[in-house]
C-alpha positions as CSV (number, residue, x, y, z in Angstrom):
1,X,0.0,0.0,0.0
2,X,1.4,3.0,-1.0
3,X,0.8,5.6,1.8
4,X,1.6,8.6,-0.3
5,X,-1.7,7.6,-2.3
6,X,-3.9,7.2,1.2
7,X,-2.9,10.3,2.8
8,X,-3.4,12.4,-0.9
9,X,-6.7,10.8,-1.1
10,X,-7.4,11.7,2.7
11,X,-6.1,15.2,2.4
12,X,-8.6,15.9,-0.9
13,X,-11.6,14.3,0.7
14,X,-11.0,16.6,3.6
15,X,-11.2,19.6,0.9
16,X,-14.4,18.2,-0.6
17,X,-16.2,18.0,2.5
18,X,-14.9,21.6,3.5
19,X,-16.1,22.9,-0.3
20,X,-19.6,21.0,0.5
21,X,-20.4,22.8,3.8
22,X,-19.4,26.1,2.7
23,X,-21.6,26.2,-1.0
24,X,-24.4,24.6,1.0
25,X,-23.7,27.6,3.5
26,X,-23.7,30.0,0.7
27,X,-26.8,28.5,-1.5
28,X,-28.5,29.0,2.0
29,X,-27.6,32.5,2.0
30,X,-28.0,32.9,-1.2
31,X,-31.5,31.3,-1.3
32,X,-32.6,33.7,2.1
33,X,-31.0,37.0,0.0
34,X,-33.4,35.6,-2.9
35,X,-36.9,35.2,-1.3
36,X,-39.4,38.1,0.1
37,X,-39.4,36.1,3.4
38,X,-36.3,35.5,5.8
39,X,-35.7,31.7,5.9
40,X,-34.9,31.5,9.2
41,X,-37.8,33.4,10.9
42,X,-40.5,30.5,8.6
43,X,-38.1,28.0,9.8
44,X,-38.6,29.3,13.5
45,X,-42.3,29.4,12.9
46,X,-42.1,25.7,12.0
47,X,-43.3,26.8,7.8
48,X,-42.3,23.2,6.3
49,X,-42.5,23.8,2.8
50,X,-39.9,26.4,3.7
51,X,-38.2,23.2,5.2
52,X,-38.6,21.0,2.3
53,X,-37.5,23.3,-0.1
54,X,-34.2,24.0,2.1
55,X,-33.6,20.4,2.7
56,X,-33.7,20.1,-0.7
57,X,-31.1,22.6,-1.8
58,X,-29.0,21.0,0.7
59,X,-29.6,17.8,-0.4
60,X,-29.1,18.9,-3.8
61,X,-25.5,20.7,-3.4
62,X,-24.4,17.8,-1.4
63,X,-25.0,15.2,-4.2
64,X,-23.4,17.5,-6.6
65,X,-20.2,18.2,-4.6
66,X,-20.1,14.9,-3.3
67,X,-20.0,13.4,-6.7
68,X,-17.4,15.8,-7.3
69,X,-14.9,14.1,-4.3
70,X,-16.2,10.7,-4.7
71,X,-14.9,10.6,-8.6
72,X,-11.6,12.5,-7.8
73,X,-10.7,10.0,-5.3
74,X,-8.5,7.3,-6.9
């Protein structure tokens, strides 16, 4: 086993899950900056299609960015 390999793959996996959190953070943002409502105030008031449509960005980006990792890992 070549270690040099391991600790590359390690190391970019690392990245990808650091490049997942922060677009999710930022299509959150940029989803709340979008709408006529504050996201966070429906999501306080317990508004679940606000939820679903949230979970589902997130949901969305993740799959995207974790494609992304899981195809550039060797």
């Amino acid at each position: 086993m070549d270690w040099n390999i391991l600790f590359l793959n390690i190391i970019y996996a690392i990245f990808g899950v650091s490049l997942a959190i922060f677009s999710m953070y930022i299509g959150y943002k940029l989803f709340d900056h979008i709408m006529p409502f504050r996201t966070h105030k429906e999501l306080a008031n317990r508004n679940v299609a606000v939820a679903i449509v949230v979970s589902s960005i997130f949901l969305g980006l993740g799959i995207a960015v974790g494609l992304v990792v899981g195809l550039g890992l060797n």
